[in-house]
FIPA-518557 format. One record per residue (C-alpha): x, y, z. Coordinates in steps of 0.25 Angstrom, whole numbers, padded with zeros to 4 digits, always signed. Example, Ala and Ser with C-alpha at 12.3 -4.5 7.8 and 13.67 -1.06 7.14 Angstrom:
2
+0049-0018+0031+0055-0004+0029
END
This chain:
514
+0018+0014+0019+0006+0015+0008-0005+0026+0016-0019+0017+0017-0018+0005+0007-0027-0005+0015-0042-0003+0019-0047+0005+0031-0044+0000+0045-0058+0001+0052-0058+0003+0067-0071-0004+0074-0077-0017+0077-0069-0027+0069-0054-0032+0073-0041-0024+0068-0029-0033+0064-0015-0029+0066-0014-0027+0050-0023-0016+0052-0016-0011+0062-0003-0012+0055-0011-0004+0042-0016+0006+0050+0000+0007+0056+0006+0009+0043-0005+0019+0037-0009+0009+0027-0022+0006+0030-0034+0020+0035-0041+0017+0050-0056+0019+0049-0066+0018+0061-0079+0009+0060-0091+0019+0056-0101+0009+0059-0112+0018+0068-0114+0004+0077-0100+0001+0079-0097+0018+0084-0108+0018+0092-0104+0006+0101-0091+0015+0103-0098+0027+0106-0108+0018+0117-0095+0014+0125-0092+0030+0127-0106+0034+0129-0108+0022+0138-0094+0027+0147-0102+0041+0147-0114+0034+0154-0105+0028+0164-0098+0041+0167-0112+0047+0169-0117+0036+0179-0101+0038+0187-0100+0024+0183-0083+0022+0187-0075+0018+0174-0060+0016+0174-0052+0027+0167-0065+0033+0166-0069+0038+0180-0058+0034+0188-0045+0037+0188-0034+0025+0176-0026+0014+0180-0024+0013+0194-0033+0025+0198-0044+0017+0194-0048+0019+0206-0047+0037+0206-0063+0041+0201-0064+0052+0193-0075+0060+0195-0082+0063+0183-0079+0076+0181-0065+0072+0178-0068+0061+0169-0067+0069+0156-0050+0072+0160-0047+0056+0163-0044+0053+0150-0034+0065+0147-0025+0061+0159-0024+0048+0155-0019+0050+0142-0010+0061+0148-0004+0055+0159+0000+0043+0149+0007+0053+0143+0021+0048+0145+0026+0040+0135+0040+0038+0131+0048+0031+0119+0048+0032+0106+0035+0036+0098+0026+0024+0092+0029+0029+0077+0019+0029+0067+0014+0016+0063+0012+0011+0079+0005+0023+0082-0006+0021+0071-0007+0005+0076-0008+0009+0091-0020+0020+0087-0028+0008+0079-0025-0002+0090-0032+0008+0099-0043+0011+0091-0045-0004+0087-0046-0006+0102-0057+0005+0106-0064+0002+0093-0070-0009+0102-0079+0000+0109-0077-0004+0122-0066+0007+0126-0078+0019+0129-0072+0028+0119-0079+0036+0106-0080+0035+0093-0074+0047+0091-0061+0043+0098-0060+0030+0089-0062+0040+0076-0051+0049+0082-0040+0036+0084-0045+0032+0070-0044+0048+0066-0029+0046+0071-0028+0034+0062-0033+0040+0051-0025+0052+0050-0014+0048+0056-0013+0056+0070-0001+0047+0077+0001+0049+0093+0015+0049+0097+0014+0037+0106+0026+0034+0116+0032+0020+0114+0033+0019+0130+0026+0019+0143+0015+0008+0141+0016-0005+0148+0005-0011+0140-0007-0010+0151-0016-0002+0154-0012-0005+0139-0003+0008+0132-0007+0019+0141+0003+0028+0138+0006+0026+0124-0009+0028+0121-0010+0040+0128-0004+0047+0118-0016+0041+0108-0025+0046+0118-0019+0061+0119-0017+0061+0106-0033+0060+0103-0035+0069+0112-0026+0079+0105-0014+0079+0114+0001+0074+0111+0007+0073+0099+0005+0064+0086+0011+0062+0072+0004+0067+0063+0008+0068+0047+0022+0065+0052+0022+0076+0061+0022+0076+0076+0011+0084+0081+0002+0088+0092-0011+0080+0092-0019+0091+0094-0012+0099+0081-0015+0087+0074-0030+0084+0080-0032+0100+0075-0027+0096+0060-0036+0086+0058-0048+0093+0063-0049+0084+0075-0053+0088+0089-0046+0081+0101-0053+0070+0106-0056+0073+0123-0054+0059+0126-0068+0053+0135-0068+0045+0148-0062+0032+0144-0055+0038+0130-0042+0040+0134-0041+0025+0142-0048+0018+0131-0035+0024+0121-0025+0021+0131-0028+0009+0140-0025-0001+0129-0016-0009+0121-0015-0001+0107-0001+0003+0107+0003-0012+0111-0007-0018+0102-0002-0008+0090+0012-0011+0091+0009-0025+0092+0002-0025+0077+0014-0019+0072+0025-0030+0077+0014-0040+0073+0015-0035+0058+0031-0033+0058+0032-0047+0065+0022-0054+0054+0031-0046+0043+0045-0050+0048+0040-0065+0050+0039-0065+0033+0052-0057+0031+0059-0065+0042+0055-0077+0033+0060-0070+0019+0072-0066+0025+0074-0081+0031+0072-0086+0017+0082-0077+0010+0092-0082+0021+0091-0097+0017+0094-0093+0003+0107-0085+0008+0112-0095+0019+0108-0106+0008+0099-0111+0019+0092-0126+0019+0077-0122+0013+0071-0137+0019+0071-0131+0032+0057-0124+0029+0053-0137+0022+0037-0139+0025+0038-0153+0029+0049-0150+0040+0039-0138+0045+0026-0148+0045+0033-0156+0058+0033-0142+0064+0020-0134+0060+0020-0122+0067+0012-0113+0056+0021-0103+0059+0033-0109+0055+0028-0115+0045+0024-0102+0038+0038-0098+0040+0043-0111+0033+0033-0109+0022+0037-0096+0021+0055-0101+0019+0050-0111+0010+0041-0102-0001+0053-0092+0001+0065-0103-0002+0057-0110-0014+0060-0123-0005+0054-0132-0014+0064-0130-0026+0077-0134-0026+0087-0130-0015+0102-0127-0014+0113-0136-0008+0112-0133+0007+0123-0130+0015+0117-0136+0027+0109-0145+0031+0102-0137+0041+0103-0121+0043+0105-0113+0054+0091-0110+0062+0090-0097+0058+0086-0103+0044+0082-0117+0048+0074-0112+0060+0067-0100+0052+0055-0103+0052+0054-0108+0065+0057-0095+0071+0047-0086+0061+0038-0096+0062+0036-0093+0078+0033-0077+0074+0024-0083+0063+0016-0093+0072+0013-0081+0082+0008-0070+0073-0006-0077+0075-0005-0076+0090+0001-0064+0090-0008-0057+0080-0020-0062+0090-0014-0055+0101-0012-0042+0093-0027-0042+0086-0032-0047+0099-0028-0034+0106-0029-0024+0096-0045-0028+0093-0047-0027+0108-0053-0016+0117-0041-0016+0128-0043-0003+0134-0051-0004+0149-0061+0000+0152-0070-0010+0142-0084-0001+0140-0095-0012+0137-0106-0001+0133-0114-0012+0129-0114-0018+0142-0112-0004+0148-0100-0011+0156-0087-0006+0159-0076-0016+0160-0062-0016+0167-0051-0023+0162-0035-0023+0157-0038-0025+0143-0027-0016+0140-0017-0026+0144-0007-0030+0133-0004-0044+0138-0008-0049+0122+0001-0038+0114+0012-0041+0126+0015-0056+0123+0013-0052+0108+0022-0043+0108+0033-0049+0117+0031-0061+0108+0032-0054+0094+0044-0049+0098+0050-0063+0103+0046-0069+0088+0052-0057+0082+0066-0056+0089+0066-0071+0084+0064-0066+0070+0076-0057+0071+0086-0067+0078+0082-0078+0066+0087-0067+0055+0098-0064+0062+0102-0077+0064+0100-0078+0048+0109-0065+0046+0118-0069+0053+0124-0082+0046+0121-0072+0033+0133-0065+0036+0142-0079+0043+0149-0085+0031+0150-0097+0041+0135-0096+0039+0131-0091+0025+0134-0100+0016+0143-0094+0008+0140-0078+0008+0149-0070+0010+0151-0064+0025+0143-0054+0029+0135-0056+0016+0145-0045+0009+0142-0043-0004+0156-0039-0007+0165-0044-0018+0176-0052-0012+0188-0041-0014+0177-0032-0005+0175-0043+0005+0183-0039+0017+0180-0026+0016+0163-0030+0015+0154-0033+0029+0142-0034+0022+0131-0038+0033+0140-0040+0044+0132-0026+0054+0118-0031+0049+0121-0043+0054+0127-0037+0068+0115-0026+0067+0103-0039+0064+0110-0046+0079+0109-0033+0086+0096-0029+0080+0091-0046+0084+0099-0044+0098+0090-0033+0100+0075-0039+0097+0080-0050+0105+0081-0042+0116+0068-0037+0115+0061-0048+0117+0059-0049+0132+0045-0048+0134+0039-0034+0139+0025-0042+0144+0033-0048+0156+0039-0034+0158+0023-0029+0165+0026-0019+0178+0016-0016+0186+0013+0001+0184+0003+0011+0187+0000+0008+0201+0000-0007+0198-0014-0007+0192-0006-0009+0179+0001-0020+0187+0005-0029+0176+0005-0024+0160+0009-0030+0148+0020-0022+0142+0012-0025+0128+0016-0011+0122+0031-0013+0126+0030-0028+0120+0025-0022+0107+0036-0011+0106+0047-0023+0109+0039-0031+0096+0041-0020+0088+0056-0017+0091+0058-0032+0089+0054-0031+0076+0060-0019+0072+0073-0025+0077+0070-0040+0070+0066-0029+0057+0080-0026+0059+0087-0040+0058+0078-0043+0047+0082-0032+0037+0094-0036+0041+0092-0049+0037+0083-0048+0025+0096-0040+0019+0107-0048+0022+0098-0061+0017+0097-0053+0004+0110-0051+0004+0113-0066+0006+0103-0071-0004+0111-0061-0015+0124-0066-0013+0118-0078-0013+0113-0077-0026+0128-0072-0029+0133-0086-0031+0136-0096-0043+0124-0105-0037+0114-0096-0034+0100-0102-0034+0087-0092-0038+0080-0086-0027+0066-0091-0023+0057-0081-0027+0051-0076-0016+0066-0073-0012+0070-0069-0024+0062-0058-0025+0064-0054-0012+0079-0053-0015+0077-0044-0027+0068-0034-0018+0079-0033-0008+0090-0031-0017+0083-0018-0024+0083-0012-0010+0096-0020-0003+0109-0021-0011+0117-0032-0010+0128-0028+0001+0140-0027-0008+0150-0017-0002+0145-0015+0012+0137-0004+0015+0128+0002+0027+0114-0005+0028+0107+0001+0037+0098+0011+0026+0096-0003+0019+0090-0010+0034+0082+0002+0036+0076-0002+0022+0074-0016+0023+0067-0013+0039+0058-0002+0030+0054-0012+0022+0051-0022+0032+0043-0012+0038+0035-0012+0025+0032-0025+0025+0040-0023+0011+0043-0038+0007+0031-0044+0002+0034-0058+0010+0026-0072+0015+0011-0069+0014
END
């Protein structure tokens, strides 16, 4: 994606959305860090406030004593300095796959976001270093696995931790590089991380939080593309447009689903003139469309609150009041609000994928299709027998749906008690998020998989004698994907043509429902 098209992101005072996030993810948009003298200084009075403390002995967890359940261990004061590498480096044991790119630079502005607060006890100058990162582009190679979403993503963000402190690896100009290489380059020195530093990065809910801005803007995408792909489908099947009529949808007004309905009828042009229908009633998948996006789109609100909620909140612990000159235990690094997002996002999801499967599948059925050809072979008759057109996407869509199915049991139920059982009961948040995430990219799958074989519907369609004009949102549409997807005439392998189409997807390439 286009380097820095949209204004600065500025870190500070003022809320973040998940669009921000997701500019920041994807390179499109610079970060940039409040330089308002009033707003650094109430940062740099919650440090200097922690130092007073430490003069005075005062007993602050993760501070003077020991973390987690040897919150009862002091640490005499002599040793107070070294607390904050061995809690990164003993969180050092994350396994799975990396975060790529795009995660990475969410999680790094969800953690800033969260300390910009000024309640975490930390600098100014580590903020200018996470927004240094940021800006140049300094990725820690984070380990999927090892957090149970409290004390929030320990061990993934130790590596964020360590990372600022010069230690482990990063990517860097697409290169895999020690941090303290790198740190060199740019003329940096290592940050020694102070009493609180490395718990205020680690003990919250950025990696979870980060994530979840991610699934949220995937999910509001495919809701639009779930709808196009819908109405392309009515066309093919030659499907009954007065099931999204707006006088049916006014005796069930869920805004949601209303939308969606909306949506199928600007799309179908359901005010003009209709074929003869073939029955009276569709199958649900068609019928019922809008009621099954509609749920997805009804909880974008809610779930969007969750999200913004948690990534504009401080949700490390301790919480430093220096104006108060109060130090305040909690669990604010609890992901309960990310958890049932996420188990949630990916319930509404997996729905999406099952509906278009259920669509692809009477594509394909010439006891369903109205009179395409099976499989939706584009091959001349003499070719027929030999011609399977979409018969494997159709098998690949029900494994790929089989699959996000599958995922959809709920991590936050799944809490162990661990560490001693002072984290006794945890959220799972992070593990929710990476679920969502897989769910969509699975849900991705069926839709390409879809979008193409509707595409290939709609042009035989147009194939016949009594072919009626496309409506124009479709129309166009259809022209777009057939300068990038042939029709399948002879059978060939599709998967270069999927991978396409889920490239596109990912671009948000369709310019669909505003």
């Amino acid at each position: 994606m286009t380097t820095h098209p949209l204004e600065p992101v500025t870190f500070g005072p003022l809320p973040l959305s998940i669009e921000d996030v997701q500019a920041l993810a994807w390179r499109q948009a610079p970060a940039q860090l409040e330089t308002d003298p009033a707003y650094r200084e109430r940062i740099a009075k919650g440090a200097r406030f922690l130092d007073t403390l430490l003069d005075k002995e005062g007993v602050i967890y993760g501070v003077t004593t020991g973390y987690g359940d040897s919150c009862v261990v002091a640490v005499p004061l002599e040793h107070v300095e070294a607390l904050p590498r061995h809690l990164y480096t003993f969180h050092g044991c994350g396994l799975g796959k990396l975060l790529d790119a795009g995660a990475t630079r969410a999680v790094l502005a969800a953690r800033l976001q969260s300390l910009c607060h000024g309640v975490s006890g930390v600098r100014v100058e580590l903020l200018e270093r996470l927004q240094g990162f940021l800006e140049h582009d300094v990725l820690p190679l984070i380990p999927e696995e090892g957090s149970v979403g409290a004390s929030g993503d320990l061990t993934p963000l130790s590596y964020v931790a360590a990372t600022l402190s010069g230690e482990r690896e990063v990517l860097f100009r697409g290169e895999r590089r020690s941090a303290l290489e790198v740190h060199r380059e740019l003329g940096w020195q290592p940050l020694v991380l102070r009493p609180k530093e490395a718990l205020a990065l680690m003990n919250g809910t950025a990696v979870m939080t980060g994530l979840a801005c991610l699934a949220f803007a995937r999910a509001d995408y495919l809701l639009k593309l779930a709808t196009r792909i819908t109405a392309l489908n009515v066309v093919a099947l030659q499907g009954n447009p007065e099931h999204f009529d707006e006088r049916l949808f006014a005796a069930k007004p869920h805004p949601g689903q209303l939308q969606v309905a909306a949506w199928l009828r600007q799309d179908l042009a359901i005010d003009a003139p209709t074929a003869p229908l073939h029955r009276l009633q569709d199958r649900y998948s068609l019928r019922c469309a809008p009621h099954v996006l509609g749920v997805l789109a009804d909880s974008l609100g809610w779930l969007r609150g969750f999200i913004e909620t948690e990534l504009n909140s401080a949700n490390d612990n301790p919480i430093i009041d220096a104006e108060a000159e109060r130090v305040l235990h909690g669990g604010h690094f609890y992901g309960g609000h990310i958890a049932f997002a996420m188990d949630s996002l990916k319930t509404l999801v997996a729905n999406v994928a099952d509906l278009l499967d259920r669509q692809l599948a009477l594509l394909v059925d010439v006891r369903y299709n109205h009179g395409l050809p099976s499989n939706l072979s584009g091959a001349a008759e003499e070719r027929a027998m030999l011609n399977h057109g979409f018969k494997a996407v159709q098998i690949g869509a029900s494994a790929w749906t089989a699959e996000a199915l599958k995922l959809t049991m709920p991590a936050s139920v799944f809490s162990r008690s661990t560490e001693c059982h002072n984290q006794d009961k945890v959220s799972m948040g992070t593990i929710a998020a990476r679920d969502a995430l897989r769910v969509l990219e699975l849900t991705e799958q069926v839709a390409a998989a879809t979008l193409l074989a509707a595409n290939q519907g709609v042009w035989l369609r147009n194939r016949e004698a009594e072919a009626r004009p496309l409506p124009a949102p479709l129309a166009v549409m259809h022209e777009q994907l057939l300068k990038e997807f042939a029709p399948v005439i002879e059978d060939r392998a599709l998967e270069g043509e999927l991978r396409l189409c889920l490239q596109r997807i990912a671009e948000r390439h369709w310019g669909l429902h505003a």
